[in-house]
C-alpha positions as CSV (number, residue, x, y, z in Angstrom):
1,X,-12.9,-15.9,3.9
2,X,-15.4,-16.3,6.7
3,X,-16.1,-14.1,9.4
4,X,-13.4,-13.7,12.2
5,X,-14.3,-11.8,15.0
6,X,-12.4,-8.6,16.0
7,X,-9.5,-9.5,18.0
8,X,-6.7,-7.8,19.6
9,X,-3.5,-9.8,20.5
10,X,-0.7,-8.6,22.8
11,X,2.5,-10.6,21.2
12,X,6.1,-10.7,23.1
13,X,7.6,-13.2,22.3
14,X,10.1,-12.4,18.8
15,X,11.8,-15.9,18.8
16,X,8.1,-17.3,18.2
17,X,7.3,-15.2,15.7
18,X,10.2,-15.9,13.6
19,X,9.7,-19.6,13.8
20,X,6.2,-19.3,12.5
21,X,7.1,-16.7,9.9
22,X,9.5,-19.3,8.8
23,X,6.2,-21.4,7.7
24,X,4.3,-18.8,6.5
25,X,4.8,-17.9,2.5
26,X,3.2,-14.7,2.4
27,X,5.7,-13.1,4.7
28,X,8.9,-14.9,3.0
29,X,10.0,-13.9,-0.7
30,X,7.9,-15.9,-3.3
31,X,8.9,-18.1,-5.9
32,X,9.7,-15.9,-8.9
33,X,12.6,-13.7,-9.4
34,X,11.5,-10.1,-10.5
35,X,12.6,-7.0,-13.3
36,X,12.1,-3.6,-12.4
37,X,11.2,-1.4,-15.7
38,X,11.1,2.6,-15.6
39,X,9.0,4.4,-18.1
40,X,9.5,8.1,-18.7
41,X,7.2,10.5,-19.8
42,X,9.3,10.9,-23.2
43,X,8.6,7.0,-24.0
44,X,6.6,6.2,-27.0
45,X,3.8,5.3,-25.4
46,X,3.2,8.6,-23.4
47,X,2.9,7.6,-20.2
48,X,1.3,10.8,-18.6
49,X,3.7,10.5,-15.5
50,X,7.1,8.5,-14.9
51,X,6.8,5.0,-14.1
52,X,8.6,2.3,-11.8
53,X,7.4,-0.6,-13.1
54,X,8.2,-4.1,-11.1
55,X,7.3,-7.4,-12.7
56,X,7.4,-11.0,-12.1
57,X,10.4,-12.3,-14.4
58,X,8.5,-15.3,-15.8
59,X,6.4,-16.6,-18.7
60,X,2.3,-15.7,-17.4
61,X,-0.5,-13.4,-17.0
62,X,-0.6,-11.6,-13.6
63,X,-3.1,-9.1,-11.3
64,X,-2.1,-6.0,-10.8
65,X,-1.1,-3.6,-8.0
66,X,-1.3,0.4,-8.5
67,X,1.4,1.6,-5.9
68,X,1.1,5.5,-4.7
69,X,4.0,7.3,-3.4
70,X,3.5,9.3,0.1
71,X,4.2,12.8,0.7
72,X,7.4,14.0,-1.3
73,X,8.6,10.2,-1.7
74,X,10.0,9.0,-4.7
75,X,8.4,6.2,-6.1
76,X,11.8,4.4,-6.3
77,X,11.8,4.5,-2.3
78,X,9.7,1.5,-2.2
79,X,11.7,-0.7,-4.2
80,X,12.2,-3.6,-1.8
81,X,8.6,-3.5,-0.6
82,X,7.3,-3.9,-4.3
83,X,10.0,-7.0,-5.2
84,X,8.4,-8.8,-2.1
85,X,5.6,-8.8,-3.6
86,X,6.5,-9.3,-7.7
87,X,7.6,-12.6,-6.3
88,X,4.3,-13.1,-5.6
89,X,3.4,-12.9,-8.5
90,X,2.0,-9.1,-8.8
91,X,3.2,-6.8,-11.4
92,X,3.7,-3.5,-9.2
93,X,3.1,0.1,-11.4
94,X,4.1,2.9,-9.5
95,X,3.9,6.4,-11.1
96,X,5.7,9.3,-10.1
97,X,2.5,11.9,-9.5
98,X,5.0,14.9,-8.0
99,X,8.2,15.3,-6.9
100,X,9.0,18.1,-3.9
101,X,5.8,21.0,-4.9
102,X,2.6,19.4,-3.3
103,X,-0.2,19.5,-5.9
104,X,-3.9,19.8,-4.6
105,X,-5.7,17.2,-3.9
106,X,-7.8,17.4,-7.1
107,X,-4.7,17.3,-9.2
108,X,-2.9,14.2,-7.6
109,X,-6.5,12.1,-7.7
110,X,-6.6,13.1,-11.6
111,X,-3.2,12.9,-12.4
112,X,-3.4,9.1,-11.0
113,X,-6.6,8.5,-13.1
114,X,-4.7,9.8,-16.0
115,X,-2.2,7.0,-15.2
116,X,-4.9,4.3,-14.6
117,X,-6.5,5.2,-17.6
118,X,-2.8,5.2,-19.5
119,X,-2.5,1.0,-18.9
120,X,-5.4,0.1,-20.5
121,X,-3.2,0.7,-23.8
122,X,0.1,1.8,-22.8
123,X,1.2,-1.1,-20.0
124,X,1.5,-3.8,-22.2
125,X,3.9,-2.0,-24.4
126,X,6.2,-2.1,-21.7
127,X,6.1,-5.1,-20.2
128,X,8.8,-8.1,-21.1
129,X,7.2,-10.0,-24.1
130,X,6.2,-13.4,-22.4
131,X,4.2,-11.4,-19.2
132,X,0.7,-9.8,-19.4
133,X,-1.2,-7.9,-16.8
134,X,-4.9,-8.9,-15.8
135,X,-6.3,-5.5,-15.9
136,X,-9.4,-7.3,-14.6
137,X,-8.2,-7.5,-11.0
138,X,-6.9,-4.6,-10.3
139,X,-5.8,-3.0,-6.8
140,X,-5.0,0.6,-5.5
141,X,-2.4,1.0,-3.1
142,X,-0.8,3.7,-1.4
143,X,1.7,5.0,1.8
144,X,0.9,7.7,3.4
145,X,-0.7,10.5,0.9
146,X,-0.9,8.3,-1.3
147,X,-3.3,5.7,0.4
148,X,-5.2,8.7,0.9
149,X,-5.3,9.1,-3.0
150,X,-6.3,5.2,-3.1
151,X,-9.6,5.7,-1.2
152,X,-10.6,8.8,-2.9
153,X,-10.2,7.0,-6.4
154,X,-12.2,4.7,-5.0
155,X,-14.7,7.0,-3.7
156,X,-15.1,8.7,-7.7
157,X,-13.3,11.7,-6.5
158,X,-11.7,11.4,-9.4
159,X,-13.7,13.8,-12.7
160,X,-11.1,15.0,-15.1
161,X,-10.4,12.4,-16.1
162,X,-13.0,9.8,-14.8
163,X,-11.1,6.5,-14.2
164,X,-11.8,3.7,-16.9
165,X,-10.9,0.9,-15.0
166,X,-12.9,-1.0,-12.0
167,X,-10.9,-1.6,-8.7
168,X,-11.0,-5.3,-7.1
169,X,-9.5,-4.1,-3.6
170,X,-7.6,-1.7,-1.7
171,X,-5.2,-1.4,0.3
172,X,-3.9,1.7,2.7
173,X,-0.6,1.7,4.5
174,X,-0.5,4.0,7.2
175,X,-2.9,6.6,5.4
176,X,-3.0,9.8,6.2
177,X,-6.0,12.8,5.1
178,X,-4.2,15.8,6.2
179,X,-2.3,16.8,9.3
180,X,-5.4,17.4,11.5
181,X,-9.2,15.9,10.7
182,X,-9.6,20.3,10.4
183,X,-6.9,20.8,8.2
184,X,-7.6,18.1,5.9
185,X,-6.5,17.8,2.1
186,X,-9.4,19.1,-0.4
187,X,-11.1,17.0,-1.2
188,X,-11.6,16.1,2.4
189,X,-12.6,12.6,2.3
190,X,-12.7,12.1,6.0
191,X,-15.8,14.2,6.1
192,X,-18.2,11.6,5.2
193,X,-19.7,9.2,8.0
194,X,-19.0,6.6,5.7
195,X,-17.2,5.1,2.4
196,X,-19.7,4.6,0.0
197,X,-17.7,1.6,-1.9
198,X,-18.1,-1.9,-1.8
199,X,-14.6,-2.7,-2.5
200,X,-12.4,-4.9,0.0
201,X,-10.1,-2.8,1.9
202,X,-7.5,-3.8,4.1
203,X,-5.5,-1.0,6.3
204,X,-1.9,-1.2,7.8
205,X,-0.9,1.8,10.0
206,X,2.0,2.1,12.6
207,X,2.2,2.5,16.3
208,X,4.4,5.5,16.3
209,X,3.4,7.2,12.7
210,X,1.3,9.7,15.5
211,X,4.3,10.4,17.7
212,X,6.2,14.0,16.3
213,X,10.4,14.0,16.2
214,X,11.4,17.2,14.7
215,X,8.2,17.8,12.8
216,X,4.1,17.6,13.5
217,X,3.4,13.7,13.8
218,X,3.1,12.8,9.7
219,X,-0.2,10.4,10.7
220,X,-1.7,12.0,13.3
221,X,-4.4,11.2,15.0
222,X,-8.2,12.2,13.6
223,X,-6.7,12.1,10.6
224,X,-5.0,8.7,10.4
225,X,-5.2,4.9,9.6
226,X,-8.0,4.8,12.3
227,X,-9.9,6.9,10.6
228,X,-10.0,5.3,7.0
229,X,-10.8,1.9,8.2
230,X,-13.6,3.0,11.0
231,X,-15.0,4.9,7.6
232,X,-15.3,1.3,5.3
233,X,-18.4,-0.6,5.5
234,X,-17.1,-3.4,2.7
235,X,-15.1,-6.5,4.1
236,X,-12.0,-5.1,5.5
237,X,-9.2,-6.0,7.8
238,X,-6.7,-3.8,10.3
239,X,-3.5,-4.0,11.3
240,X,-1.4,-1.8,13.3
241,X,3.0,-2.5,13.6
242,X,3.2,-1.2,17.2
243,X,7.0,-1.2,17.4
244,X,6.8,0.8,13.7
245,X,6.9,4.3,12.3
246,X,5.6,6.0,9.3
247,X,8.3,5.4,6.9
248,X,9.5,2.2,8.0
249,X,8.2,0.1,5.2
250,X,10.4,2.2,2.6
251,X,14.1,0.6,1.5
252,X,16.8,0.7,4.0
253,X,19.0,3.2,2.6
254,X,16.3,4.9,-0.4
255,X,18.8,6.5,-3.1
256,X,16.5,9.8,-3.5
257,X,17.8,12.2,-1.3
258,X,14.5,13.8,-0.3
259,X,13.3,10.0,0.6
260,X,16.4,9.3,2.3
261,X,15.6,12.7,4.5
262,X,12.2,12.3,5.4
263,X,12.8,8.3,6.2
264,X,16.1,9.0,8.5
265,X,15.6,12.5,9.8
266,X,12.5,14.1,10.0
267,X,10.1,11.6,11.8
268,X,9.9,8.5,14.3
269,X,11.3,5.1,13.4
270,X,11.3,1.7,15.0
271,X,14.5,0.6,16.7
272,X,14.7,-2.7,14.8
273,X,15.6,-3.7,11.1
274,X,12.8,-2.2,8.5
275,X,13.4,-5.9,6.9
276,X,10.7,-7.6,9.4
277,X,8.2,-4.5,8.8
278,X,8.5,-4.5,4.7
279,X,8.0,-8.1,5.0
280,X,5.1,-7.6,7.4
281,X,3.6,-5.0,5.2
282,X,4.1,-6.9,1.6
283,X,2.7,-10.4,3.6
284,X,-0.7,-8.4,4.8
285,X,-0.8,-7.3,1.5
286,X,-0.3,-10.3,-0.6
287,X,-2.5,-12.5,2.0
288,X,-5.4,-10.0,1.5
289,X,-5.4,-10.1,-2.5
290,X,-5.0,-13.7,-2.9
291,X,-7.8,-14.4,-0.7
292,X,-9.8,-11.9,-2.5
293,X,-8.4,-12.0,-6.3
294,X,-7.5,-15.7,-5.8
295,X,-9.9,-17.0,-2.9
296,X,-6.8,-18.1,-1.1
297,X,-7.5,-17.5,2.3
298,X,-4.9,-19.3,4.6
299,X,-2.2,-16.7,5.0
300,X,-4.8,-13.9,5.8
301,X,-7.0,-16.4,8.1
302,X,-3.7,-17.2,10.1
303,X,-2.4,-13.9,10.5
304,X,-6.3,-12.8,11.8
305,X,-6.0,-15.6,14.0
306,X,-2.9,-16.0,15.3
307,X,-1.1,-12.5,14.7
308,X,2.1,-14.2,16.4
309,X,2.9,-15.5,12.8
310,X,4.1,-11.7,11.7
311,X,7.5,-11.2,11.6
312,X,6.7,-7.9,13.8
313,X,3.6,-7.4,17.1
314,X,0.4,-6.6,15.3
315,X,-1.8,-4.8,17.9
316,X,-4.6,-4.9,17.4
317,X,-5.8,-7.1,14.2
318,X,-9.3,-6.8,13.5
319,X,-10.7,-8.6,10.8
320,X,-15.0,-7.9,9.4
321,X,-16.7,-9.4,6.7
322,X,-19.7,-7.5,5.3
């Protein structure tokens, strides 16, 4: 995609931006319907955590999305965000790294190299017989903790084991290092000047992920979405939901109890329907791979350009090219 200059767009008008949604695939459901597989730890092909598994339900080879979990989330939370995009044509693996004990940093960035390094062999054997992944495009994602996880994989945090695959892209939603820039997770990422990766990165945070309810803000700022993408000197792209919160991209009504919590209770949400904000969040995602994994650039050139196309305000969009 060529260069677009930095912009920053003030949008109002909500009947406007469902019209254009309307036109715009990336933010509607895509054309195939989609199977979700769990894989326990006790399958016969050892996965080394639990996986949520959501494929394209069609005859064909697709790229592949590694989803991480934020901060005590179940990976199942997400379900509605990673069907958007299976219809895409993604197949979505999302491992279960921890449940409600935090691990260090060090542990979560191996144990998700330990699952990386798991599909080379072990993903196929559990996929439906007529769909294959491409492990050659490959991208890291990740909410919250998790995107945090995302960009230290990508930064070779990762030693024991050392990850066997290469990433194509990466993408952060709303990513978070710690819950000050001086109390940040080991290993503290946000430390360096710079990311030292050439990987595409594109970063979606929230307007009020830095604004505390009961609890400290969970994306505070110094150690939030800012942050991460100020940090990447590789082609990347930002986008901020204004009118959105920090867990606002999860499922409506996620059937984990702990998720359910920490999505209704414990921190700041948007006053309107999550639908428009999963959609906006899976339609920034999918527009960014396919113009990078597919070198289909309309959807992400029209959001950069005319952010009014979102289903929710973006404020600001900024869009470099290295």
């Amino acid at each position: 995609m060529a260069a677009v200059p930095a912009v920053s767009v003030d949008v109002e008008a909500k009947p406007d931006m469902a019209t254009a949604t309307d036109q715009l695939a990336a933010f509607t459901r895509g054309n195939y319907s989609t199977k979700s597989i769990t894989v326990d730890t006790s399958n016969s092909s050892s996965p080394p955590k639990q996986l949520f598994i959501v494929v394209p339900d069609e005859q064909g080879t697709y790229n592949v999305i590694i989803f991480f979990h934020g901060t005590c989330l179940s990976h199942t939370s997400y379900t509605q965000l990673f069907e958007h995009m299976a219809s895409h044509g993604f197949i979505v693996v999302a491992p279960q790294l921890y449940n409600f004990l935090l691990p260090s940093g060090n542990k979560e960035i191996n144990s998700a190299a330990e699952v990386i390094n798991w599909l080379t062999t072990g993903l196929r054997l559990n996929l439906p017989e007529n769909v294959k992944a491409n492990l050659n495009l490959v991208a890291l994602m990740g909410h919250s903790r998790g995107g945090r996880t995302a960009f230290a994989l990508a930064l070779g945090y990762a030693k024991n084991p050392a990850v066997s695959l290469q990433f194509s892209a990466i993408v952060g939603i709303d990513p978070v290092a710690g819950t000050t820039k001086m109390t940040e997770l080991d290993p503290p990422i946000l430390s360096l000047d710079s990311f030292n990766f050439t990987t595409p990165v594109a970063v979606i945070g929230t307007g009020l992920g830095g604004v505390s309810r009961c609890v400290a803000p969970c994306a505070p700022e110094r150690a939030n979405h800012e942050q991460f993408f100020n940090r990447c000197k590789s082609s990347r792209a930002h986008f901020v939901a204004t009118d959105y919160g920090h867990m606002d991209m999860l499922d409506d009504n996620p059937s984990d109890w702990k998720s359910w919590a920490m999505s209704k209770c414990m921190f700041k949400n948007g006053k309107e329907s999550r639908d428009p904000m999963r959609r906006c969040v899976g339609g920034i995602a999918m527009a960014f791979l396919k113009d990078y994994f597919d070198g289909q650039s309309g959807d992400l050139k029209k959001i950069v350009e005319e952010p009014s196309v979102a289903p929710i305000k973006l404020d600001p969009v900024q869009f470099i090219e290295a």
